[in-house]
mmCIF file of the N, C-alpha and C atoms, coordinates in Angstrom:
data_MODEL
# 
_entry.id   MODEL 
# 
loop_
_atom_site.group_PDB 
_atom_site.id 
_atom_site.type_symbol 
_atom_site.label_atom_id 
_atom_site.label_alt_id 
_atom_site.label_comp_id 
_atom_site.label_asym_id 
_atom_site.label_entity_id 
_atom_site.label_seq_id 
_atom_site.pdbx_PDB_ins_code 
_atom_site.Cartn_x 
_atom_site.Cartn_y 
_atom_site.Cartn_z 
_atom_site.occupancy 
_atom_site.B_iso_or_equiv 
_atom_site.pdbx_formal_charge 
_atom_site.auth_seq_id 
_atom_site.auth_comp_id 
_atom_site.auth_asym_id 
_atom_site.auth_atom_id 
_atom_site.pdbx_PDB_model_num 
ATOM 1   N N  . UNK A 1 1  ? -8.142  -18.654 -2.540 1.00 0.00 ? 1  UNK A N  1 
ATOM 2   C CA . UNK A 1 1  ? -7.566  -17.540 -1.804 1.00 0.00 ? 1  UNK A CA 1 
ATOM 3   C C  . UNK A 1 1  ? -6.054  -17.774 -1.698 1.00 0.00 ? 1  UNK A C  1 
ATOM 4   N N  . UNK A 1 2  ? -4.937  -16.558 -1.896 1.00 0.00 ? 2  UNK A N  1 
ATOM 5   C CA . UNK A 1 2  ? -3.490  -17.053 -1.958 1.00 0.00 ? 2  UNK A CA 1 
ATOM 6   C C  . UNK A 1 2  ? -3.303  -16.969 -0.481 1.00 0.00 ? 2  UNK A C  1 
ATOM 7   N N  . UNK A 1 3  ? -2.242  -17.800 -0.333 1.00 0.00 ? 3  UNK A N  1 
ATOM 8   C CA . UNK A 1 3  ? -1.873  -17.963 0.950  1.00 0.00 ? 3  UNK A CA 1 
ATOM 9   C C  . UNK A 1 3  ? -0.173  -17.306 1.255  1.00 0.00 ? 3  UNK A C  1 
ATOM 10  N N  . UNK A 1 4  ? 0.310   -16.915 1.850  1.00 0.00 ? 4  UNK A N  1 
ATOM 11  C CA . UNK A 1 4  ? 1.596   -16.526 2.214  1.00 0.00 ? 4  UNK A CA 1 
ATOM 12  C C  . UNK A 1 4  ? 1.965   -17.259 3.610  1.00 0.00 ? 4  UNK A C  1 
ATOM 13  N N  . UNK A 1 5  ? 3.418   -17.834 3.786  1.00 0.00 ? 5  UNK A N  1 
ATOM 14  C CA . UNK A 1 5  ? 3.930   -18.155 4.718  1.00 0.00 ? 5  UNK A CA 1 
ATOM 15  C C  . UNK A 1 5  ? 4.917   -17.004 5.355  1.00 0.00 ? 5  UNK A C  1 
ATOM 16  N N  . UNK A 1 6  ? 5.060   -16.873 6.458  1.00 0.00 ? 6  UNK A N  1 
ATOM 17  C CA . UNK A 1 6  ? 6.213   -16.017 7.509  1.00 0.00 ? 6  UNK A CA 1 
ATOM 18  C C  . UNK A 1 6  ? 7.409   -17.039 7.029  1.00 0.00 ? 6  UNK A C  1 
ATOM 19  N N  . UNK A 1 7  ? 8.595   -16.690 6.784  1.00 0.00 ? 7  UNK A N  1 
ATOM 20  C CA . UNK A 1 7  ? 9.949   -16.938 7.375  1.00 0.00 ? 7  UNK A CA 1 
ATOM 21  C C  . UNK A 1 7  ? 9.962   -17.051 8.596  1.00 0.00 ? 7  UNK A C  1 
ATOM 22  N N  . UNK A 1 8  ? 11.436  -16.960 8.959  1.00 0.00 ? 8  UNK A N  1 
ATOM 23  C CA . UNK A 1 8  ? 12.152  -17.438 10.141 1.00 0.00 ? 8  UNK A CA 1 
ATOM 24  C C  . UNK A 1 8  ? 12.721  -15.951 10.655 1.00 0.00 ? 8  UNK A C  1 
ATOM 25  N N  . UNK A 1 9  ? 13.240  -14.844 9.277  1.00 0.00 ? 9  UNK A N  1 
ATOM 26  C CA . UNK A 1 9  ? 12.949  -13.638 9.420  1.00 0.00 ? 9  UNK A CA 1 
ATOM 27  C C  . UNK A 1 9  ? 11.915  -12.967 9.996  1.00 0.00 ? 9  UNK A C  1 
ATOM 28  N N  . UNK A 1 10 ? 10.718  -13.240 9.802  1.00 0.00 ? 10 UNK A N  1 
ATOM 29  C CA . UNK A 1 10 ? 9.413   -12.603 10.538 1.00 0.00 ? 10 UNK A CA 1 
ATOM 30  C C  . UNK A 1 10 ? 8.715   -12.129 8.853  1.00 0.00 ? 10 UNK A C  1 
ATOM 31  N N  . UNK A 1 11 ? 9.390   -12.235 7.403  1.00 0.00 ? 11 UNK A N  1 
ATOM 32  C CA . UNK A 1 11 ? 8.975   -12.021 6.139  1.00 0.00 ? 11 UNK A CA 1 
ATOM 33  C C  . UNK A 1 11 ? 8.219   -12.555 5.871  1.00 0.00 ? 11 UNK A C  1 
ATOM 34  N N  . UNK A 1 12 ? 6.873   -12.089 4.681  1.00 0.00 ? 12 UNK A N  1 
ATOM 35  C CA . UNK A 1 12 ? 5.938   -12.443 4.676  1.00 0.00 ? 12 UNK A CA 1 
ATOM 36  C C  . UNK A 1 12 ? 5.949   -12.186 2.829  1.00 0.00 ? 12 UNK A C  1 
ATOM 37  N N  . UNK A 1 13 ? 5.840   -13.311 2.345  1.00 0.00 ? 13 UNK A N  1 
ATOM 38  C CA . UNK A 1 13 ? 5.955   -13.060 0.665  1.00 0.00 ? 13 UNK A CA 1 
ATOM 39  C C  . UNK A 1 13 ? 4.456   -12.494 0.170  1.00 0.00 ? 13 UNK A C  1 
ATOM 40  N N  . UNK A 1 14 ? 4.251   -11.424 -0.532 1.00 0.00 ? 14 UNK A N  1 
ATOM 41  C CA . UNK A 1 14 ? 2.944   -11.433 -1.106 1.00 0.00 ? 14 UNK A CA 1 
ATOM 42  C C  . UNK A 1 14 ? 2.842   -11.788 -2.476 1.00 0.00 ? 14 UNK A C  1 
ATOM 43  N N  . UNK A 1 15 ? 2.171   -13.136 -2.926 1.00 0.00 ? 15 UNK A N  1 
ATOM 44  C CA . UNK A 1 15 ? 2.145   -13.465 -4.028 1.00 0.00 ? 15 UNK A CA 1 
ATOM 45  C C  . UNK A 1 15 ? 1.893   -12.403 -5.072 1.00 0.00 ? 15 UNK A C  1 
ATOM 46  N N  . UNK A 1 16 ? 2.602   -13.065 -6.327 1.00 0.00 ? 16 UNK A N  1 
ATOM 47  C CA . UNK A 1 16 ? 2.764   -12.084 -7.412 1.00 0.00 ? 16 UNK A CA 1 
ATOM 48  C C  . UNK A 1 16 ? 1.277   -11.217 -8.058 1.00 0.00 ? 16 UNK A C  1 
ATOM 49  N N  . UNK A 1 17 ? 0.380   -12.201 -8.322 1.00 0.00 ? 17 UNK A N  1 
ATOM 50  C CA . UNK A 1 17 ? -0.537  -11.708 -8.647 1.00 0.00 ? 17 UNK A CA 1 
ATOM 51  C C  . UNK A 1 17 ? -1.285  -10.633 -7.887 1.00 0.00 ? 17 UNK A C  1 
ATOM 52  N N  . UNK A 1 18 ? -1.306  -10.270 -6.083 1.00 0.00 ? 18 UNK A N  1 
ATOM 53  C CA . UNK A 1 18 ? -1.588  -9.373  -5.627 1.00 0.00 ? 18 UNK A CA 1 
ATOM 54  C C  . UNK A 1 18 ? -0.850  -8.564  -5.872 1.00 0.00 ? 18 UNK A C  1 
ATOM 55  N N  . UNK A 1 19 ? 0.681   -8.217  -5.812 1.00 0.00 ? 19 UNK A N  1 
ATOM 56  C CA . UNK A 1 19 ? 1.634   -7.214  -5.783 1.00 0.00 ? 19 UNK A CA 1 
ATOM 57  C C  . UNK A 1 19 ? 1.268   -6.929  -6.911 1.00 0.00 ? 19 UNK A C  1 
ATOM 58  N N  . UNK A 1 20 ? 1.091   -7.524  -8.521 1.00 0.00 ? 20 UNK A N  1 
ATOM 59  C CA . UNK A 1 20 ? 0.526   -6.846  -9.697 1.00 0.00 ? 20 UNK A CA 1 
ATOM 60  C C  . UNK A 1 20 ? -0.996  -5.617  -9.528 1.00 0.00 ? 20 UNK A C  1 
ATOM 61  N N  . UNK A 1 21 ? -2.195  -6.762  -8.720 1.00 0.00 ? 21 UNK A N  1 
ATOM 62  C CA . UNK A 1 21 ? -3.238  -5.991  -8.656 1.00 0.00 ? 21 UNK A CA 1 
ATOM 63  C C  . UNK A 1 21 ? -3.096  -4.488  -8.073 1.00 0.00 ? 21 UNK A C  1 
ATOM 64  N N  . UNK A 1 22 ? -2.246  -4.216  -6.954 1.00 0.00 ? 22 UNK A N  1 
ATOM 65  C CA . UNK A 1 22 ? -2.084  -3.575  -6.241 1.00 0.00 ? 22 UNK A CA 1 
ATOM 66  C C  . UNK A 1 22 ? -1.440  -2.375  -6.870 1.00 0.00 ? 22 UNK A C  1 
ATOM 67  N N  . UNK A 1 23 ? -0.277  -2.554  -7.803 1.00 0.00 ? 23 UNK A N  1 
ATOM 68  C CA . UNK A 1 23 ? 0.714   -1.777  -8.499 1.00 0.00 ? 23 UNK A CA 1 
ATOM 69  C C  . UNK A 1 23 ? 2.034   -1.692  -7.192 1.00 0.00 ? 23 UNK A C  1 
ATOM 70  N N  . UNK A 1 24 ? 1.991   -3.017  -6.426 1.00 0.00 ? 24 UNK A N  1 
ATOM 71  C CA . UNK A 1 24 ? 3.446   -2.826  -5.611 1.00 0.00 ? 24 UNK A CA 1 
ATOM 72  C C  . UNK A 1 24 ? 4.538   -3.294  -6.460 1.00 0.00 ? 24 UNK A C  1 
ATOM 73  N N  . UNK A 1 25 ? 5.700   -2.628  -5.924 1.00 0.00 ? 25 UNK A N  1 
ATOM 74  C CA . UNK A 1 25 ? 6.900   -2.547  -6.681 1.00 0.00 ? 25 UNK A CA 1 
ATOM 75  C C  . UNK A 1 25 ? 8.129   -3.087  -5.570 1.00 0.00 ? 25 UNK A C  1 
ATOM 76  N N  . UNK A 1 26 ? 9.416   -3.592  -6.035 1.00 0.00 ? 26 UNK A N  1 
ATOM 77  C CA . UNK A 1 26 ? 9.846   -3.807  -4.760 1.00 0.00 ? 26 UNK A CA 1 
ATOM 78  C C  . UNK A 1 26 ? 10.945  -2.723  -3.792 1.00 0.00 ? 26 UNK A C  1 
ATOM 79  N N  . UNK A 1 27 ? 9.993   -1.612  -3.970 1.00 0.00 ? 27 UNK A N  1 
ATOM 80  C CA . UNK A 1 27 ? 10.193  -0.435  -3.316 1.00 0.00 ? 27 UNK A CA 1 
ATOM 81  C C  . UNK A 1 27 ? 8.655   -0.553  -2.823 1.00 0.00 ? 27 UNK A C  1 
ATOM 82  N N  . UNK A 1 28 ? 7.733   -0.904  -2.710 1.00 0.00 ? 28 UNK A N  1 
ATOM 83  C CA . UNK A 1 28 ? 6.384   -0.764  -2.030 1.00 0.00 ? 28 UNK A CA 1 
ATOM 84  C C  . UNK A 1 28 ? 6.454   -0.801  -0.449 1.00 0.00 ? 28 UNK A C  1 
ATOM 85  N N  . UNK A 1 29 ? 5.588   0.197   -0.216 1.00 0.00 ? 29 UNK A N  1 
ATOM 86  C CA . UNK A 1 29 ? 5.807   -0.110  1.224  1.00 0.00 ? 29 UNK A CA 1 
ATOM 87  C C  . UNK A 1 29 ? 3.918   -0.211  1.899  1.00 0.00 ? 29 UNK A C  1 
ATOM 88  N N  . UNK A 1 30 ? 4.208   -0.645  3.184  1.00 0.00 ? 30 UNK A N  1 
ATOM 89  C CA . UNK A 1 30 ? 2.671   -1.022  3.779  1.00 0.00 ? 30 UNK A CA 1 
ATOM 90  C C  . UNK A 1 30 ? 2.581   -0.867  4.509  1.00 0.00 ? 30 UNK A C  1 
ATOM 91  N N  . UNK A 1 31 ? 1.236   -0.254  5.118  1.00 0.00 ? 31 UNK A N  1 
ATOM 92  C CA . UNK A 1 31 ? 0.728   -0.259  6.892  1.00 0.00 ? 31 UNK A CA 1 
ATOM 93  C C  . UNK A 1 31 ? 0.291   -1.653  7.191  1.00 0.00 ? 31 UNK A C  1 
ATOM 94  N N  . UNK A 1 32 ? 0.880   -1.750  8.219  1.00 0.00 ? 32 UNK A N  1 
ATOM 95  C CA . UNK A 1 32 ? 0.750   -3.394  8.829  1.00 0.00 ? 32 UNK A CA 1 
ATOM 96  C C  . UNK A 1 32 ? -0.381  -2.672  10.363 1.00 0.00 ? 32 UNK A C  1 
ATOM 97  N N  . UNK A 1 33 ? -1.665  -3.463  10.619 1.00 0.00 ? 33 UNK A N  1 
ATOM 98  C CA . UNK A 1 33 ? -2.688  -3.237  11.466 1.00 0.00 ? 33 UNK A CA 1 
ATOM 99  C C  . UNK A 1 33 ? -2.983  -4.599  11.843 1.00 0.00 ? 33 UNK A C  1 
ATOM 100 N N  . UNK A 1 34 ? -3.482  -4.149  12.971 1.00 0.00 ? 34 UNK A N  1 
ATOM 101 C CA . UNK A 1 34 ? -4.149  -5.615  13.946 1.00 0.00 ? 34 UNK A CA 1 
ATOM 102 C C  . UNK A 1 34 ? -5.611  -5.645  13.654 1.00 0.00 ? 34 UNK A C  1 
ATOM 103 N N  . UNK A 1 35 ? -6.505  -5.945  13.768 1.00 0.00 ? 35 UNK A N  1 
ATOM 104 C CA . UNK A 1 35 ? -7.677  -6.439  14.155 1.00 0.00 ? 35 UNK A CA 1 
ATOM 105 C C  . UNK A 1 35 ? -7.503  -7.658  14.898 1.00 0.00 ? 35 UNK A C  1 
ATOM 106 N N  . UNK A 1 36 ? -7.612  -7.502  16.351 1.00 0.00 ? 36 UNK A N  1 
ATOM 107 C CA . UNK A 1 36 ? -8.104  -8.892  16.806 1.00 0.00 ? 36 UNK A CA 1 
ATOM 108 C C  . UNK A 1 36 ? -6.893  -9.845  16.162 1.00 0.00 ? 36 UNK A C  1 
ATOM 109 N N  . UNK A 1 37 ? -7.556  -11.233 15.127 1.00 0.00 ? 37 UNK A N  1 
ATOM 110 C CA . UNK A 1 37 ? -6.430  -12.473 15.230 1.00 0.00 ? 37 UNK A CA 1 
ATOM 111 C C  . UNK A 1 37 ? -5.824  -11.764 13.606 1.00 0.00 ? 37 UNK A C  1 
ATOM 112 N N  . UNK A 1 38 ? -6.542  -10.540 12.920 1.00 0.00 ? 38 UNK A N  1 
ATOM 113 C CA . UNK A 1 38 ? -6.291  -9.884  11.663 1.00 0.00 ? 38 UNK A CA 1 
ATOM 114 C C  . UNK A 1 38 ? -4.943  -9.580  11.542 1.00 0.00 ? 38 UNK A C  1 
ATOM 115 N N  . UNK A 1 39 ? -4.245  -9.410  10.934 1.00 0.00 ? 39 UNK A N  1 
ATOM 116 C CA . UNK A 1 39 ? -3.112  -8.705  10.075 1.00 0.00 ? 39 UNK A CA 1 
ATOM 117 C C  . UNK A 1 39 ? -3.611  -7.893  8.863  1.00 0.00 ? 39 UNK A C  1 
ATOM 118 N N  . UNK A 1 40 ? -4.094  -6.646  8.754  1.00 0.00 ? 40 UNK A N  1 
ATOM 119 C CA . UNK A 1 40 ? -4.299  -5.807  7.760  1.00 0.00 ? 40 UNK A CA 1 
ATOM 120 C C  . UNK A 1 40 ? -2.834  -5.196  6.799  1.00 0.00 ? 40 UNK A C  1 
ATOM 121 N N  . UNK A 1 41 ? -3.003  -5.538  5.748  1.00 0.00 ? 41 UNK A N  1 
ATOM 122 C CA . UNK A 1 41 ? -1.723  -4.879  5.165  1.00 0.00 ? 41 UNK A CA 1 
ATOM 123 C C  . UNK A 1 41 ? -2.364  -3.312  4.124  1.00 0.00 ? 41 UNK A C  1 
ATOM 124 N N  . UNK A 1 42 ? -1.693  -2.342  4.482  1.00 0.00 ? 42 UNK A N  1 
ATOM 125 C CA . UNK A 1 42 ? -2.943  -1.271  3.696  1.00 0.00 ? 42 UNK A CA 1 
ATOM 126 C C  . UNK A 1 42 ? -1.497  -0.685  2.645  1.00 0.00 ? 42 UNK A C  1 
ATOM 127 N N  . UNK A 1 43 ? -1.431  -0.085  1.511  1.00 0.00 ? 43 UNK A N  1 
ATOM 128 C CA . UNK A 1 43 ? -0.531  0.055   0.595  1.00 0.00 ? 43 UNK A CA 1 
ATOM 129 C C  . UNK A 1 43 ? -0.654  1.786   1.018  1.00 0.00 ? 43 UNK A C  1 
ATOM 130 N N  . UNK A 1 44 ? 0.107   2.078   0.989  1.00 0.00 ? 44 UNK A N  1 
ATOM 131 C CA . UNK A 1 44 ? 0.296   3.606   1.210  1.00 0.00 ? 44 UNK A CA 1 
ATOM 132 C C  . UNK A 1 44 ? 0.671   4.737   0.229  1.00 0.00 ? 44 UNK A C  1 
ATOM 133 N N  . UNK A 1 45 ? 0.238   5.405   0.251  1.00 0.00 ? 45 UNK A N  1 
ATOM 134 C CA . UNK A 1 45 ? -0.442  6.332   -0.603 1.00 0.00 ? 45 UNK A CA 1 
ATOM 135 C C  . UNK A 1 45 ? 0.877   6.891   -1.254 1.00 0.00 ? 45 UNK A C  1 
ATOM 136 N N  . UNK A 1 46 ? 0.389   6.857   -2.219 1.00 0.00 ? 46 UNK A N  1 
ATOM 137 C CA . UNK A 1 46 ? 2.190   7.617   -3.327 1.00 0.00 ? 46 UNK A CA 1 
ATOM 138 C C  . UNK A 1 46 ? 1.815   9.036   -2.953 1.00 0.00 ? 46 UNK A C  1 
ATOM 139 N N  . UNK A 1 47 ? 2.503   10.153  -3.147 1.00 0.00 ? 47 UNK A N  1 
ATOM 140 C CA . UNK A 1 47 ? 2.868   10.904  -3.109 1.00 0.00 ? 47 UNK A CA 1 
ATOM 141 C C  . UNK A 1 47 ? 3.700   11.855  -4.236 1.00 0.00 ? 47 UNK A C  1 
ATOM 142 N N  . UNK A 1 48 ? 2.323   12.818  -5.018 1.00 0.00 ? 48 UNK A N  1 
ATOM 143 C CA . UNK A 1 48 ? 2.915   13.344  -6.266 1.00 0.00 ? 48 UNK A CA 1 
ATOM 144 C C  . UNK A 1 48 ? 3.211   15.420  -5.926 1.00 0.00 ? 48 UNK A C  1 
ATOM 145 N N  . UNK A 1 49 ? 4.296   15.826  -5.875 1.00 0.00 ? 49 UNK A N  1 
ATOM 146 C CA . UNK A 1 49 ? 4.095   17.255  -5.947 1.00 0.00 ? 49 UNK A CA 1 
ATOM 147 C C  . UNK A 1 49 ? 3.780   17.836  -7.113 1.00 0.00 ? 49 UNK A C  1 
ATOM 148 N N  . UNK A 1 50 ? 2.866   19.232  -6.515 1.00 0.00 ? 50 UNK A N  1 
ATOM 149 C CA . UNK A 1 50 ? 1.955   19.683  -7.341 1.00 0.00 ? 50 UNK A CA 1 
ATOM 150 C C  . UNK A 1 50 ? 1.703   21.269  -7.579 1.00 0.00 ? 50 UNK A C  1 
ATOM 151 N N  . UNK A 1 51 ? 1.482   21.949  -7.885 1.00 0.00 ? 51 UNK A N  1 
ATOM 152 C CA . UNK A 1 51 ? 1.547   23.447  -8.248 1.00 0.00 ? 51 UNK A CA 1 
ATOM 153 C C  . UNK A 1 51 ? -0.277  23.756  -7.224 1.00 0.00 ? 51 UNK A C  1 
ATOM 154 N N  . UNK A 1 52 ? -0.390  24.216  -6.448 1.00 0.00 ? 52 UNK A N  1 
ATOM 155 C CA . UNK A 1 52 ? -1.512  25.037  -5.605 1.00 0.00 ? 52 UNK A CA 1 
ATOM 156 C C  . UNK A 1 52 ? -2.199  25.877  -6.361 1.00 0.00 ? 52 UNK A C  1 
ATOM 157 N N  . UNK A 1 53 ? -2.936  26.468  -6.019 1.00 0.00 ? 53 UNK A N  1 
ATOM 158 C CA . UNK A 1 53 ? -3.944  27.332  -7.113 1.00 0.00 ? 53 UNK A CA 1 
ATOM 159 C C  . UNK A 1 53 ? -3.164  28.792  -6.768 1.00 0.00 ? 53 UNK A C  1 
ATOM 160 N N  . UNK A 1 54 ? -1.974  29.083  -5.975 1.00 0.00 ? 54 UNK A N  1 
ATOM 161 C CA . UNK A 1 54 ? -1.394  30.248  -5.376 1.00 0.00 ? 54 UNK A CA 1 
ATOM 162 C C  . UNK A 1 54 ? 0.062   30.057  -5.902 1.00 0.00 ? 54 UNK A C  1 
ATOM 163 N N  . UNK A 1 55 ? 0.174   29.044  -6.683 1.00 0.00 ? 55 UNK A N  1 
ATOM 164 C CA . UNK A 1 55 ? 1.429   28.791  -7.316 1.00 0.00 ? 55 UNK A CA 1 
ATOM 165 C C  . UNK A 1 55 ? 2.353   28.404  -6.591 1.00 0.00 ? 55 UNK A C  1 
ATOM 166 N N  . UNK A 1 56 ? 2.045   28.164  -5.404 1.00 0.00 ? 56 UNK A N  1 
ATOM 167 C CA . UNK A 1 56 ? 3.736   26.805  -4.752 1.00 0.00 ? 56 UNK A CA 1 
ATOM 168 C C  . UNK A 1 56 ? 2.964   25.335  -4.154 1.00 0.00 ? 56 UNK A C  1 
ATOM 169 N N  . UNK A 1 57 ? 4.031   25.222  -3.671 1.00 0.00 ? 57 UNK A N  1 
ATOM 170 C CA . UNK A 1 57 ? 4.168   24.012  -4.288 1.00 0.00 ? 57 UNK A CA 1 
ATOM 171 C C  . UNK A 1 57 ? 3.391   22.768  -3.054 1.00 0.00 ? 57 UNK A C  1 
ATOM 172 N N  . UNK A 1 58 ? 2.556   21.773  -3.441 1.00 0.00 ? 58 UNK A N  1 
ATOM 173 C CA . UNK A 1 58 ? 1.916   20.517  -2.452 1.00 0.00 ? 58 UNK A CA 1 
ATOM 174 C C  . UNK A 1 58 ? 1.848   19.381  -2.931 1.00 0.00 ? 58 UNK A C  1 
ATOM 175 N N  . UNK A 1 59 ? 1.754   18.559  -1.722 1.00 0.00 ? 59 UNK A N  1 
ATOM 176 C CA . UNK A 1 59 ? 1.773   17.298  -2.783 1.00 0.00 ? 59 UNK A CA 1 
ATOM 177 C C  . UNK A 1 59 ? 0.365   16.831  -2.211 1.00 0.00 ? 59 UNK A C  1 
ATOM 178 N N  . UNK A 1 60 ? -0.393  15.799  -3.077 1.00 0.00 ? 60 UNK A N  1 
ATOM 179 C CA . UNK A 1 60 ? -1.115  15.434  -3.636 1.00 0.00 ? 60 UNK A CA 1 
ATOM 180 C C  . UNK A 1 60 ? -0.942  13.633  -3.755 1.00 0.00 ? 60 UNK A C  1 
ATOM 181 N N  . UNK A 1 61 ? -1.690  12.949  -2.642 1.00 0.00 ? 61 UNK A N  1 
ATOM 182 C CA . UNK A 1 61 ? -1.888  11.505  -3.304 1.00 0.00 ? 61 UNK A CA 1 
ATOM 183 C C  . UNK A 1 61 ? -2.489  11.270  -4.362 1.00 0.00 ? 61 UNK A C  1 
ATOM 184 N N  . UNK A 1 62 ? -1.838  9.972   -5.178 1.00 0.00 ? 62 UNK A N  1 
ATOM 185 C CA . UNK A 1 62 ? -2.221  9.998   -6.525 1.00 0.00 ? 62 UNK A CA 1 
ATOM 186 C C  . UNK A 1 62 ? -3.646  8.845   -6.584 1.00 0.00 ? 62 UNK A C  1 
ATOM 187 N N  . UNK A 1 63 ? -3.418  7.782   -5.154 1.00 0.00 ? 63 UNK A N  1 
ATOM 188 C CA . UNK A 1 63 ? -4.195  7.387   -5.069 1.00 0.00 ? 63 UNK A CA 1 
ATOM 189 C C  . UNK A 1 63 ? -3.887  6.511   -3.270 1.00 0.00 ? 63 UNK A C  1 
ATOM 190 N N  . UNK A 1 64 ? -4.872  6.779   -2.776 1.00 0.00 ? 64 UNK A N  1 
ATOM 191 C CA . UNK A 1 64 ? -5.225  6.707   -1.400 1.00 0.00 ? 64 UNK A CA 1 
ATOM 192 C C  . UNK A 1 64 ? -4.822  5.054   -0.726 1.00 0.00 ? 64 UNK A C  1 
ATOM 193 N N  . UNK A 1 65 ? -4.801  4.497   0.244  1.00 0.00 ? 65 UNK A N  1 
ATOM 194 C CA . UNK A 1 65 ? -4.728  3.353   0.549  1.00 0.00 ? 65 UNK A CA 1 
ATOM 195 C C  . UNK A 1 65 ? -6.180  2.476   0.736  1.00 0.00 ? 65 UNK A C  1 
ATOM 196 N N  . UNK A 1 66 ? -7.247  3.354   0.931  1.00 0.00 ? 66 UNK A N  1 
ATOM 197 C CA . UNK A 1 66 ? -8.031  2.655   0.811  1.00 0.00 ? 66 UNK A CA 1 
ATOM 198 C C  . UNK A 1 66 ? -8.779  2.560   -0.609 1.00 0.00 ? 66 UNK A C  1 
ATOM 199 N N  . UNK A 1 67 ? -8.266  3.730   -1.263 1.00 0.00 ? 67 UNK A N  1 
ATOM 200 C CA . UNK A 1 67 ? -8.832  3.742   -3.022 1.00 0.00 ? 67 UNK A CA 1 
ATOM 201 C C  . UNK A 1 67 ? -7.966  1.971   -3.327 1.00 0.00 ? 67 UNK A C  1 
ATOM 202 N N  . UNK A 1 68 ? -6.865  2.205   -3.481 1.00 0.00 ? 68 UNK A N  1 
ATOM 203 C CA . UNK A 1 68 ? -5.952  0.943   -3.793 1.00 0.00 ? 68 UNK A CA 1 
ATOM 204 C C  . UNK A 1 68 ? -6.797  -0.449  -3.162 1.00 0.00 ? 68 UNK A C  1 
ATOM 205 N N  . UNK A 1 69 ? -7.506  -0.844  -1.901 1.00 0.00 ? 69 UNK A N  1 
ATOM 206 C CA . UNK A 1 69 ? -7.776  -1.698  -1.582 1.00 0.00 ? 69 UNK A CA 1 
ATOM 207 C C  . UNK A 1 69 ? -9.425  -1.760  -1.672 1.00 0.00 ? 69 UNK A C  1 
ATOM 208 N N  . UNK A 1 70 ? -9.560  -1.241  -2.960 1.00 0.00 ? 70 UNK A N  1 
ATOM 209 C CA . UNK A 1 70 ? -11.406 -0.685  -2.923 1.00 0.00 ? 70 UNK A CA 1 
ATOM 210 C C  . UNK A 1 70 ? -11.890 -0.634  -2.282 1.00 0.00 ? 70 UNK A C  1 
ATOM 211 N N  . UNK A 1 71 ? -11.443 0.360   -1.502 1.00 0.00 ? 71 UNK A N  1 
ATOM 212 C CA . UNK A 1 71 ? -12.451 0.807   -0.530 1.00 0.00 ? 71 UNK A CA 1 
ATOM 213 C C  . UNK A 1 71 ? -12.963 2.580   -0.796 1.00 0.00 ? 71 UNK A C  1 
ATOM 214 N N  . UNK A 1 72 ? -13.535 3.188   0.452  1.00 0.00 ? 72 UNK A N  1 
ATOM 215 C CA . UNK A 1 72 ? -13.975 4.797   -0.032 1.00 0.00 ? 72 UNK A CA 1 
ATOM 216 C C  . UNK A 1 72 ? -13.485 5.422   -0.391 1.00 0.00 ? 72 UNK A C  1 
# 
């Protein structure tokens, strides 16, 4: 299991091989959650605009935060 240390900043490195699995970039950004003694980090949903079936305009996640962390 990879491990990450905090800085002195309060920064938290996420090893490379997750930031690959994930598709984070270092523009990625994250929901940070508690559980109890947990730290949840959830990747947040990109955001693509899109043409409506009425012709203007919505956007559309391309893929969800819990799709990204296999989940539902």
């Amino acid at each position: 299991m990879p491990r990450a240390k905090v800085d002195d900043r309060g920064r938290i490195s996420i090893p490379a091989s997750l930031r690959r699995e994930l598709g984070l970039d270092d523009e990625g950004e994250l929901v940070v959650e508690r559980e109890g003694s947990k730290l949840i980090l959830r990747k947040v949903a990109v955001e693509v605009p899109t043409v409506n079936s009425r012709g203007g305009w919505k956007k559309k996640p391309v893929v969800t935060a819990s799709e990204a962390l296999g989940g539902p």
